[in-house]
C-alpha positions as MATLAB code, in Angstrom:
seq = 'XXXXXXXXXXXXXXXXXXXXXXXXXXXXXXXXXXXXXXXXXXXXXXXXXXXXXXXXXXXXXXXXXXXXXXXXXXXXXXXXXXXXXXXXXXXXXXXXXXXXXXXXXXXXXXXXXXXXXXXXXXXXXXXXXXXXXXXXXXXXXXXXXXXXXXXXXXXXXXXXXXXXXXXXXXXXXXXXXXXXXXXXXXXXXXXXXXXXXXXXXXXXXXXXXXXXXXXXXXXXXXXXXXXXXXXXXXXXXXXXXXXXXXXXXXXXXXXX';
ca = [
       0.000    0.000    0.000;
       2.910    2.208    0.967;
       5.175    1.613   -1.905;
       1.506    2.379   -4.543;
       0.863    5.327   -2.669;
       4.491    6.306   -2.712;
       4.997    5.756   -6.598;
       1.345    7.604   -7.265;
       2.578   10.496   -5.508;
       6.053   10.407   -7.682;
       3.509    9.995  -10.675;
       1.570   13.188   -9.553;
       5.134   15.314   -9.261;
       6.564   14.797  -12.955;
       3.221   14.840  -15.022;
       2.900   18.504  -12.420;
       6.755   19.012  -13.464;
       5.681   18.202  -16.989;
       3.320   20.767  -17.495;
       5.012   23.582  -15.775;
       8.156   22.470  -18.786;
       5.689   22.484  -21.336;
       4.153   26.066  -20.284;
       7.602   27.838  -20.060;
       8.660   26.228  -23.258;
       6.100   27.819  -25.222;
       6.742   30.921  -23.517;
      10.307   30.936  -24.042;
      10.305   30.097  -27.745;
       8.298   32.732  -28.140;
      10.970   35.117  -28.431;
       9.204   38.415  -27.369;
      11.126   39.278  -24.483;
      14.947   39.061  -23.549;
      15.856   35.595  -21.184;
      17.888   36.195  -18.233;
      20.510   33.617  -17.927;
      22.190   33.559  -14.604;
      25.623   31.864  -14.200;
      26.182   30.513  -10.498;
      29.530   29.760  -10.123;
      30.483   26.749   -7.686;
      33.879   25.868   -6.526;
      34.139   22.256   -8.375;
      37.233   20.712   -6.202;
      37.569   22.781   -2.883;
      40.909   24.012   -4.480;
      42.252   27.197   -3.016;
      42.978   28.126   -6.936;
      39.081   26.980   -7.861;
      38.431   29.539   -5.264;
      40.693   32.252   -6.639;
      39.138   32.564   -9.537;
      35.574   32.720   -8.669;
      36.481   35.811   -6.146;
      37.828   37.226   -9.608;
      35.003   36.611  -11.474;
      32.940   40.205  -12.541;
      29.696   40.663  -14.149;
      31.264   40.926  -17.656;
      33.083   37.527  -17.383;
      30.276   35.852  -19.370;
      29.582   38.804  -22.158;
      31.026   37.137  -24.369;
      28.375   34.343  -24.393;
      25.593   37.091  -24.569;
      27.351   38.813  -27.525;
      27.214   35.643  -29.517;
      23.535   35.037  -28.937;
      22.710   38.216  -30.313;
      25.276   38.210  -33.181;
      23.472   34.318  -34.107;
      19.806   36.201  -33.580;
      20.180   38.889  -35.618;
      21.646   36.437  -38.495;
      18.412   34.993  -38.362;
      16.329   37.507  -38.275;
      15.739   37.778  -34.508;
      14.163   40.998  -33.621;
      15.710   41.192  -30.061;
      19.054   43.339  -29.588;
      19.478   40.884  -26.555;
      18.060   38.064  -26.668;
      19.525   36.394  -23.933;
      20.997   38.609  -20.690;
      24.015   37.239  -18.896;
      24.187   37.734  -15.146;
      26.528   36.420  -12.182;
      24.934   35.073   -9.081;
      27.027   34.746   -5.658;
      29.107   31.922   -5.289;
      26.960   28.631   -3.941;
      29.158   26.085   -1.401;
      26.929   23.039   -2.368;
      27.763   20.734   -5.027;
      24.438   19.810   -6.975;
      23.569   16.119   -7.533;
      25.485   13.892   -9.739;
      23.486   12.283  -12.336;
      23.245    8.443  -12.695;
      25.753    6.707  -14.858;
      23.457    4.537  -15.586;
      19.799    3.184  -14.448;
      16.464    3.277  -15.846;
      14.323    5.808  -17.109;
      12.587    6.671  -13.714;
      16.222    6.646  -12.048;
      17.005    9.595  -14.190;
      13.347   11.311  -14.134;
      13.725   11.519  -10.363;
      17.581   12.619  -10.642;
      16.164   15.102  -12.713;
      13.812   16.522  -10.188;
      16.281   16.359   -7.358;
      18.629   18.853   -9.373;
      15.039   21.183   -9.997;
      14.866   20.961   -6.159;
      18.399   21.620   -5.346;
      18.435   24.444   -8.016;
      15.360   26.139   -6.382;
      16.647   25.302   -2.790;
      20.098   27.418   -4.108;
      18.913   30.076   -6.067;
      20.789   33.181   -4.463;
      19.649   35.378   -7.053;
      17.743   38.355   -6.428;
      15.711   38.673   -9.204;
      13.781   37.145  -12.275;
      15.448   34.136  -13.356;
      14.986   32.068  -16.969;
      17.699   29.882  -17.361;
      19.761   28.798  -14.370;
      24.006   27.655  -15.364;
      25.746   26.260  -12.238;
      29.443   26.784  -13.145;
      31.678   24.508  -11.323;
      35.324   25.436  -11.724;
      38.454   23.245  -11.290;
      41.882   23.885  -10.952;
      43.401   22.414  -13.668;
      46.587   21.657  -12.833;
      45.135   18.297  -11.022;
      41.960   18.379  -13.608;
      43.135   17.578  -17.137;
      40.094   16.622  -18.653;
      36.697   17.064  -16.955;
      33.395   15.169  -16.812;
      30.787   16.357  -19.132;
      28.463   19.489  -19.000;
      24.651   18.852  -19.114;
      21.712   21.094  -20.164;
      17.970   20.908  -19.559;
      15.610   22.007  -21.224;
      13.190   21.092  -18.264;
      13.784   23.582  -15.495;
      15.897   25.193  -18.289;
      18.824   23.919  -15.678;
      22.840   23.868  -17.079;
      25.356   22.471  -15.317;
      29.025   23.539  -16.219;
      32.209   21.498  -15.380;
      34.748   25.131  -15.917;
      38.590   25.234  -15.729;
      39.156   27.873  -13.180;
      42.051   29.810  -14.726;
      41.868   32.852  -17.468;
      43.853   31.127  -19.820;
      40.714   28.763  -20.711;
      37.859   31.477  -19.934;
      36.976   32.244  -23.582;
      36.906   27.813  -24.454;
      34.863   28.038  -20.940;
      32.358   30.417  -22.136;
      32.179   27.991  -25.853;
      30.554   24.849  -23.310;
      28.446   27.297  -20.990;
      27.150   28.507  -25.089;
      26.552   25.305  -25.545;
      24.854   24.192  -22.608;
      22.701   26.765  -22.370;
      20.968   26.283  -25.867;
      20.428   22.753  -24.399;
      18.386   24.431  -22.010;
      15.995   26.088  -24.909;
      15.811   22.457  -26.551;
      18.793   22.566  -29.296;
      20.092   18.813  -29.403;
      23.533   17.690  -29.473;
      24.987   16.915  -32.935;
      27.820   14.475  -33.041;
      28.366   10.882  -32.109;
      28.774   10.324  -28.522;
      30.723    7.561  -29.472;
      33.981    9.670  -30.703;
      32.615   12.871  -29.844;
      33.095   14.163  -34.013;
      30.621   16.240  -35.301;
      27.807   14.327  -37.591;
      27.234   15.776  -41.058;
      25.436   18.089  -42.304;
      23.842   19.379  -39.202;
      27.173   19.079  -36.498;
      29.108   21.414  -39.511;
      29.493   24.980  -39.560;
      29.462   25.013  -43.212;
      28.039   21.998  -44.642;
      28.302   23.139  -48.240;
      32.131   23.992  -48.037;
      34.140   22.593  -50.953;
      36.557   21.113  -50.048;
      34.488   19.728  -46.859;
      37.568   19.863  -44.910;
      39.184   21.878  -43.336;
      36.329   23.295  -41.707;
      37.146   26.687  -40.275;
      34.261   26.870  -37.468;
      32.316   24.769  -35.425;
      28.478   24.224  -35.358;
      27.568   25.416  -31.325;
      26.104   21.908  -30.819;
      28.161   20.464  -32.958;
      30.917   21.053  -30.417;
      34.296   20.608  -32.871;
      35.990   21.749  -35.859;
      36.055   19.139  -37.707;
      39.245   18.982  -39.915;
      39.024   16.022  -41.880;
      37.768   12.558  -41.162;
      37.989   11.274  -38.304;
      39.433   14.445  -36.429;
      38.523   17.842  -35.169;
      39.271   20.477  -32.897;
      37.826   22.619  -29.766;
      37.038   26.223  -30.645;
      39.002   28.784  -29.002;
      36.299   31.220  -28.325;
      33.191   31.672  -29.576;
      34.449   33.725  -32.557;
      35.317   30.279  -34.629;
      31.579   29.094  -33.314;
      27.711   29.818  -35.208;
      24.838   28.212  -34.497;
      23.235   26.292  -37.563;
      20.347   26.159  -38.905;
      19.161   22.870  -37.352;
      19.983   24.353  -33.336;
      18.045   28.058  -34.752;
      15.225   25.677  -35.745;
      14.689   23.537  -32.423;
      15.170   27.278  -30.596;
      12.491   28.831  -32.322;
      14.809   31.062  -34.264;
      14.297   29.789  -37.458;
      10.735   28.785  -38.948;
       9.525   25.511  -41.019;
      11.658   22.203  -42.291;
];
């Protein structure tokens, strides 16, 4: 009786979470009014340099990923000068909850409601809030290669796995790019499997001739790719667009 009741009530909490996704989607692909995107940035490690660099961190740290957005807008056809705002938040001391590495489709419904909770539970943000990016920096001197960013698009929730040194702010600001248009529904678009960008909707430009070397990456593409087989992180978001297959699953870009 305990274990229905107990699964009922779990039942009851996504289709609720389901429908509050569903009504914020539809008002965020409307594209009528700027988002505000709030980066929350999280020491990652407990390192004293993790630390450091978060005390450093100013408003204009993430600009960058804001200028980009409405550079890619206005390409196609956006009428917003800003479509997305960029804020900083305080730093947060709690680490948010790992997802599963692996378990069944419930296992990661509820995972994904326990990060909604902990994301409302640590919102330190005063003021109006659309998309939420926890940041969690790492010193990378004992972190060369980090775990994977995620992206939401219900609870419009990123979180960021961040090198914590200046050197690797402008690559740091391509994956918080990334994840964020995760959180307005863009998909990813290369092969988990290698991580190289799948043609033609992973490419930059698709119609190049010769294909390779391309000379930009597709946002959710990830890469450059330079010829089969291998490609190459973007440096900033200057060798980054956003294709028309990402515009079209933001609401940026209209019909097939």
């Amino acid at each position: 009786m305990f274990k229905a009741l107990r699964i009922t009530f779990l039942l009851v909490l996504l289709l609720l979470a389901a429908g509050h996704t569903w009504l914020t989607r539809l008002r965020t692909i409307a594209w009528d009014i700027p988002l505000t995107a709030v980066v929350y940035p999280i020491n990652g490690d407990g390192s004293a340099i993790a630390d450091r660099y978060i005390s450093g961190l100013r408003p204009d740290a993430f600009e960058p990923v804001g200028r980009f957005l409405a550079q890619e807008g206005e390409a196609y056809g956006l009428s917003l000068a800003e479509p997305v705002r960029i804020e900083l938040a305080g730093k947060l001391s709690e680490l948010p909850p790992d997802p599963p590495r692996s378990g069944s489709i419930l296992q990661i419904m509820l995972w994904s409601l326990r990060l909604r909770w902990w994301a409302w539970r640590n919102d330190n943000y005063q003021g109006p809030v659309n998309i939420k990016l926890f940041v969690l920096f790492y010193d990378p001197a004992t972190h060369r290669s980090l775990d994977h960013s995620l992206g939401l698009e219900k609870g419009q929730i990123g979180v960021v796995k961040a090198f914590g040194d200046w050197r690797d702010a402008a690559r740091n600001n391509v994956v918080i790019a990334h994840e964020l248009l995760h959180t307005l529904g863009a998909s990813d678009k290369y092969d988990p499997a290698n991580q190289l960008p799948l043609f033609p909707d992973g490419y930059a430009e698709p119609e190049r001739n010769p294909l390779h070397p391309q000379e930009l990456a597709e946002l959710m593409g990830g890469l450059i790719p330079l010829q089969d087989g291998k490609a190459l992180m973007p440096d900033s978001l200057g060798q980054v667009l956003i294709g028309p297959a990402s515009a079209r699953e933001i609401g940026w870009l209209k019909g097939n």
